[in-house]
Z-matrix of the N, CA and C atoms (Angstrom, degrees):
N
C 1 1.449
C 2 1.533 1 108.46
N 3 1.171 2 102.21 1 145.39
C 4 1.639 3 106.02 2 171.02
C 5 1.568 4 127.34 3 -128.51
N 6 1.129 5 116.30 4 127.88
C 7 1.526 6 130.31 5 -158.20
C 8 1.839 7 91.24 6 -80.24
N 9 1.118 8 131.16 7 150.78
C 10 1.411 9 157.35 8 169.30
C 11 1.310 10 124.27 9 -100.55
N 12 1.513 11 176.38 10 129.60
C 13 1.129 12 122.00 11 174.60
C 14 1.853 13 81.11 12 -174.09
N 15 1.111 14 95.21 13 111.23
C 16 1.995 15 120.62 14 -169.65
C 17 1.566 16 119.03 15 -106.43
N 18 1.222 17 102.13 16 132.45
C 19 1.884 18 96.47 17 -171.38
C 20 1.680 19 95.84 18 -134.06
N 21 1.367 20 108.96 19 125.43
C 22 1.620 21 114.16 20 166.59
C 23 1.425 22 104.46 21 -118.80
N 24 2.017 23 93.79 22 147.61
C 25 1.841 24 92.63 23 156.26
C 26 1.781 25 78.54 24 -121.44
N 27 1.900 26 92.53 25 161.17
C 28 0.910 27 131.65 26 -152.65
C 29 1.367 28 123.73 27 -90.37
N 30 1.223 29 139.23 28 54.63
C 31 1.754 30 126.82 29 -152.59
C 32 1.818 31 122.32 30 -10.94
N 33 1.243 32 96.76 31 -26.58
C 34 1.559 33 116.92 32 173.46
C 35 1.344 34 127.82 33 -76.21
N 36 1.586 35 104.63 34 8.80
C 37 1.421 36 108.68 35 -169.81
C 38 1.386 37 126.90 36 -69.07
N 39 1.311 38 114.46 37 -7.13
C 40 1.715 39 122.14 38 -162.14
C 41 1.670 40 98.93 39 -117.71
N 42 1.383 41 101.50 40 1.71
C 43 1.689 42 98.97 41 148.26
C 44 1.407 43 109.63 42 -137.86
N 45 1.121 44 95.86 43 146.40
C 46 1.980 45 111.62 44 -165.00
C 47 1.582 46 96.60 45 -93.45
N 48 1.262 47 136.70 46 -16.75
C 49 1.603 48 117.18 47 -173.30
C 50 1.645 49 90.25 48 -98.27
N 51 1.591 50 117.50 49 -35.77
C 52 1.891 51 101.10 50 172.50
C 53 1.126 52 128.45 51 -63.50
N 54 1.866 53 115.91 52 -21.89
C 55 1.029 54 123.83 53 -168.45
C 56 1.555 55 95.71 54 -78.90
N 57 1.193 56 120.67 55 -48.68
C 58 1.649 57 130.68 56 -171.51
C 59 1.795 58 104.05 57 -32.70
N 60 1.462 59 91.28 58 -66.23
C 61 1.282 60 112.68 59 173.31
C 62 1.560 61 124.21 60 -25.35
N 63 1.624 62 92.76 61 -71.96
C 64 1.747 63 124.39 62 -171.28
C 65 1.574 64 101.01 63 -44.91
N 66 1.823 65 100.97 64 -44.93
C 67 1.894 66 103.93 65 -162.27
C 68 1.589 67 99.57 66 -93.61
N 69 1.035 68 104.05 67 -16.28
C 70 2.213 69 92.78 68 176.36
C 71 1.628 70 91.73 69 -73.35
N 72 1.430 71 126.14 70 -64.01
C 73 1.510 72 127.08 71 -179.91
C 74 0.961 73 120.32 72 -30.52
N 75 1.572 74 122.58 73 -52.98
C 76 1.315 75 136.99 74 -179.35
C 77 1.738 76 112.32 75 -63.44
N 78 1.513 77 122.80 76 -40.71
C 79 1.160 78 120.17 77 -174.41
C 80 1.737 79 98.75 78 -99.36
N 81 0.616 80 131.97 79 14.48
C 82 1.536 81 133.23 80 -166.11
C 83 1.748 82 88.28 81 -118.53
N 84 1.514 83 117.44 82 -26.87
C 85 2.010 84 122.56 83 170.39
C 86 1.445 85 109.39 84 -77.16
N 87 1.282 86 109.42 85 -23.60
C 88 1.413 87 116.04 86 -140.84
C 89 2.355 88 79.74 87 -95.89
N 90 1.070 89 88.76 88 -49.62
C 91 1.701 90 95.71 89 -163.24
C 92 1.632 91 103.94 90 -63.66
N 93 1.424 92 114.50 91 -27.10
C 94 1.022 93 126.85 92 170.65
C 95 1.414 94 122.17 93 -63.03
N 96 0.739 95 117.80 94 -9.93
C 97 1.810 96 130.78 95 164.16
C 98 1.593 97 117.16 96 -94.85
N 99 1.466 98 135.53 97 -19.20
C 100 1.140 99 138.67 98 165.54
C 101 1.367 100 108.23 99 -25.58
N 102 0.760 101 143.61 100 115.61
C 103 1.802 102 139.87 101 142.04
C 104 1.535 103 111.72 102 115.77
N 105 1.718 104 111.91 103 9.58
C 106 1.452 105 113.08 104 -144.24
C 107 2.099 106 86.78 105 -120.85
N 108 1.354 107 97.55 106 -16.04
C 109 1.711 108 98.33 107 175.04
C 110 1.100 109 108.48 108 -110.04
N 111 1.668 110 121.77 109 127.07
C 112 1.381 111 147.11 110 140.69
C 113 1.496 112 101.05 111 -17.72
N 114 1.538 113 117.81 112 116.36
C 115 1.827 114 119.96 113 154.35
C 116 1.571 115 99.75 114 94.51
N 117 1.444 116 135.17 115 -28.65
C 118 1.279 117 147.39 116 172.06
C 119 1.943 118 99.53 117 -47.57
N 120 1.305 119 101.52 118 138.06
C 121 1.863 120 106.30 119 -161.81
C 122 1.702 121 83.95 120 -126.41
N 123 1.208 122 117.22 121 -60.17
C 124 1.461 123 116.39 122 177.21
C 125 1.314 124 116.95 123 -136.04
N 126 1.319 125 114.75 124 164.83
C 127 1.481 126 122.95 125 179.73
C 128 1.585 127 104.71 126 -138.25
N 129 1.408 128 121.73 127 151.83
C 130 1.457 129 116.09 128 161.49
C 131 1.500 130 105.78 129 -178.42
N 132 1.144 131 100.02 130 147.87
C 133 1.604 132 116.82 131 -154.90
C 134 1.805 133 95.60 132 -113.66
N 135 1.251 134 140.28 133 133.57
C 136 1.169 135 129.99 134 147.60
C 137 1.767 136 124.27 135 -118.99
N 138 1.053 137 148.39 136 169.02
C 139 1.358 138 148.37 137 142.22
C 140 1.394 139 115.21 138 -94.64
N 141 1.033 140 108.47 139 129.33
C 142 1.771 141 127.90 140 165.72
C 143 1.779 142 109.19 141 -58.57
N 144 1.857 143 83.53 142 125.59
C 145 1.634 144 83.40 143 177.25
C 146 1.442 145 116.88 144 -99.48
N 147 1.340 146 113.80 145 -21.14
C 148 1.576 147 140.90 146 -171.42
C 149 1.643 148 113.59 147 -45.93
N 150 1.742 149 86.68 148 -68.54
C 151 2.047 150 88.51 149 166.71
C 152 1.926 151 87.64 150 82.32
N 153 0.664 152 126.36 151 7.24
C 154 1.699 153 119.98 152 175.81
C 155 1.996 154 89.75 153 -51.83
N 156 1.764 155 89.18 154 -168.85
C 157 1.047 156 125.41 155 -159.31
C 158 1.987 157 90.87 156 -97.93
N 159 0.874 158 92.87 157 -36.32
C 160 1.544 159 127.10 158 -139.57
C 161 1.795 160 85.87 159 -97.89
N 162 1.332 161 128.07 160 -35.81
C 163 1.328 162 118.76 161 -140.45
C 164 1.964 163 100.93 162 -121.81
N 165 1.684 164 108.73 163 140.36
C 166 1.141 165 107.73 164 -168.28
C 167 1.071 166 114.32 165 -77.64
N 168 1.418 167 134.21 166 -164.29
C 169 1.835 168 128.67 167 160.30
C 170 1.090 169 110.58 168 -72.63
N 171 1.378 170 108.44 169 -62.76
C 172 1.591 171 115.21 170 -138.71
C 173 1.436 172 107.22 171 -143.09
N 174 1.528 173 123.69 172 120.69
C 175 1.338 174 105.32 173 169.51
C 176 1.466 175 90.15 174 -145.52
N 177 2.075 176 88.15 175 171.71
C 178 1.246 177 105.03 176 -155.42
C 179 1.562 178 82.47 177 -134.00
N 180 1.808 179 106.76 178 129.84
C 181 1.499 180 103.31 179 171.39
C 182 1.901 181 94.70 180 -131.88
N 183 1.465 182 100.87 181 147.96
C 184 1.488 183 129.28 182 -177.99
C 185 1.257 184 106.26 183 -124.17
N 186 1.748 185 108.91 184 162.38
C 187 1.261 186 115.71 185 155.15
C 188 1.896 187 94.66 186 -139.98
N 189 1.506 188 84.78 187 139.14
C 190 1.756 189 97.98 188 174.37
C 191 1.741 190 89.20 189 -101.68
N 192 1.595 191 100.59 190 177.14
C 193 1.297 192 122.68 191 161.74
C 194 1.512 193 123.19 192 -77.73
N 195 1.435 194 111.40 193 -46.71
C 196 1.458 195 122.21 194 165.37
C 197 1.263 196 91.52 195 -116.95
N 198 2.093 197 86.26 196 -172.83
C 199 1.336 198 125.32 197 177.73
C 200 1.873 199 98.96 198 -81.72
N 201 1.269 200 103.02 199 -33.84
C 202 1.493 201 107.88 200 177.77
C 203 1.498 202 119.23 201 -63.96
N 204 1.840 203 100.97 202 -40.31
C 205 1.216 204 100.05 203 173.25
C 206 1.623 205 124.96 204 -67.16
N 207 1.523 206 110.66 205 -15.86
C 208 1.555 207 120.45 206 -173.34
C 209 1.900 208 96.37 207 -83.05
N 210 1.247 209 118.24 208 -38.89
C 211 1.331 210 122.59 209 -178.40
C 212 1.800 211 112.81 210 -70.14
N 213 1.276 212 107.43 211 -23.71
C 214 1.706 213 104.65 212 177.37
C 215 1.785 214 102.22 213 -84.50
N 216 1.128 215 122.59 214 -21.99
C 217 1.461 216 138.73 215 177.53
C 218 1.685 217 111.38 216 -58.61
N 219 1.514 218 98.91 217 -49.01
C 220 1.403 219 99.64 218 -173.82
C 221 1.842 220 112.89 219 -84.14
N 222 0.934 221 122.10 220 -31.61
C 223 1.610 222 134.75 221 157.71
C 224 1.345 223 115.17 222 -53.73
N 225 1.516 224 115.32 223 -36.60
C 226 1.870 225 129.05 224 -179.02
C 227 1.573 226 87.83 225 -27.59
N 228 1.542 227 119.72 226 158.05
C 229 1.423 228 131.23 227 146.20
C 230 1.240 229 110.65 228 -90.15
N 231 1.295 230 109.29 229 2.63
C 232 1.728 231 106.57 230 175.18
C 233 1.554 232 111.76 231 -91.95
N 234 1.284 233 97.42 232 -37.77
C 235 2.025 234 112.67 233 174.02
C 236 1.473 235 91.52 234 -69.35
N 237 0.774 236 136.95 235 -47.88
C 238 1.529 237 131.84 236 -172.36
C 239 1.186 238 127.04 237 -78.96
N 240 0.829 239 133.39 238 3.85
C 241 1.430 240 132.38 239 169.96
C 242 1.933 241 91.86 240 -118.97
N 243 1.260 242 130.17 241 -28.83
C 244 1.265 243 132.95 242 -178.72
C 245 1.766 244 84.94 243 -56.84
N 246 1.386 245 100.51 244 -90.94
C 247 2.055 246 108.49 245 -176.39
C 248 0.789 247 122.51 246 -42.02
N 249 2.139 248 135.65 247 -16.07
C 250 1.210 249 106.19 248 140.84
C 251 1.102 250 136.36 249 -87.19
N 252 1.921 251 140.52 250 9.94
C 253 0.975 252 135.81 251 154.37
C 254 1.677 253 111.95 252 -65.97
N 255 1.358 254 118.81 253 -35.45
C 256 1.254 255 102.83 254 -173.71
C 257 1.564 256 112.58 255 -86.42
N 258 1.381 257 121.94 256 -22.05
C 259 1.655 258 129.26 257 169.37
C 260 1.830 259 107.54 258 -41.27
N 261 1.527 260 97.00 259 -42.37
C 262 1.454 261 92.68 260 -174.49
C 263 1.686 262 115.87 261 -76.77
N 264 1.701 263 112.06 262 0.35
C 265 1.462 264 101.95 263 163.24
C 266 1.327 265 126.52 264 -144.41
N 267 1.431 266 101.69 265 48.80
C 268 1.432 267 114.04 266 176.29
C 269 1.535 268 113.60 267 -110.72
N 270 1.233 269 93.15 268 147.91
C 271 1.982 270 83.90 269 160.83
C 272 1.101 271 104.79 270 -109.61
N 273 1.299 272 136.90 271 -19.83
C 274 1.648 273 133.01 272 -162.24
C 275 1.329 274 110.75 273 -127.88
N 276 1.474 275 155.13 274 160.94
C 277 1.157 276 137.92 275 124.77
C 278 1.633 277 117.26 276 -137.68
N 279 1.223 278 118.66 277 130.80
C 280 1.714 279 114.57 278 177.44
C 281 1.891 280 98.38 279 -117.67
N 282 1.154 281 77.66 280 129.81
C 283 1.685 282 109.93 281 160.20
C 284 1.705 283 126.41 282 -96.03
N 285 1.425 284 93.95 283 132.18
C 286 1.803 285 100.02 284 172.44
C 287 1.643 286 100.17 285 -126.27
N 288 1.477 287 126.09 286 128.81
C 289 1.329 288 137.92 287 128.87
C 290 1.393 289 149.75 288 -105.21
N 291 0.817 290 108.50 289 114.17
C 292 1.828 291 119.73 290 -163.59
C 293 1.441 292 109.67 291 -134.45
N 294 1.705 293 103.65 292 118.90
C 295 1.781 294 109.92 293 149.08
C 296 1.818 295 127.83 294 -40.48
N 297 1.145 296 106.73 295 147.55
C 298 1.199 297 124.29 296 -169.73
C 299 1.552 298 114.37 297 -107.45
């Protein structure tokens, strides 16, 4: 199995009612893909309540079945049109993938 596990900050960060906005949109894209990728085991979207210095908006952690299944995910037209709505409002994003 392979873990997924995505972290954005938000270009919107230095206002809190766009940002509100930016991260419900963003996880409200993100949930919208549940059930729609081949090999995908879980999906889940959260928003950050913290607001640190230190701390991202929004992340989204998965688990595929394979590495194959994580690679048909990122090609999906469903992942893709999801990552380019959120590309257009991030400033940052870090990724983790790791076997299980």
């Amino acid at each position: 199995m392979v873990k997924h596990i995505v972290f954005w900050r938000l270009k919107s960060r230095g206002d809190a009612q766009a940002r509100e906005i930016d991260a419900r949109d963003i996880k409200a894209r993100i949930e919208a893909v549940r059930g729609k990728i081949p090999g995908m085991l879980l999906l889940e979207a959260g928003i950050d309540y913290s607001r640190t210095d230190s701390s991202f908006d929004v992340v989204l952690y998965s688990e595929f079945e394979s590495r194959a299944a994580l690679d048909g995910y990122q090609i999906h037209p469903a992942h893709q049109e999801m990552a380019a709505f959120i590309a257009e409002r991030r400033s940052e994003r870090a990724i983790v993938d790791y076997d299980v």
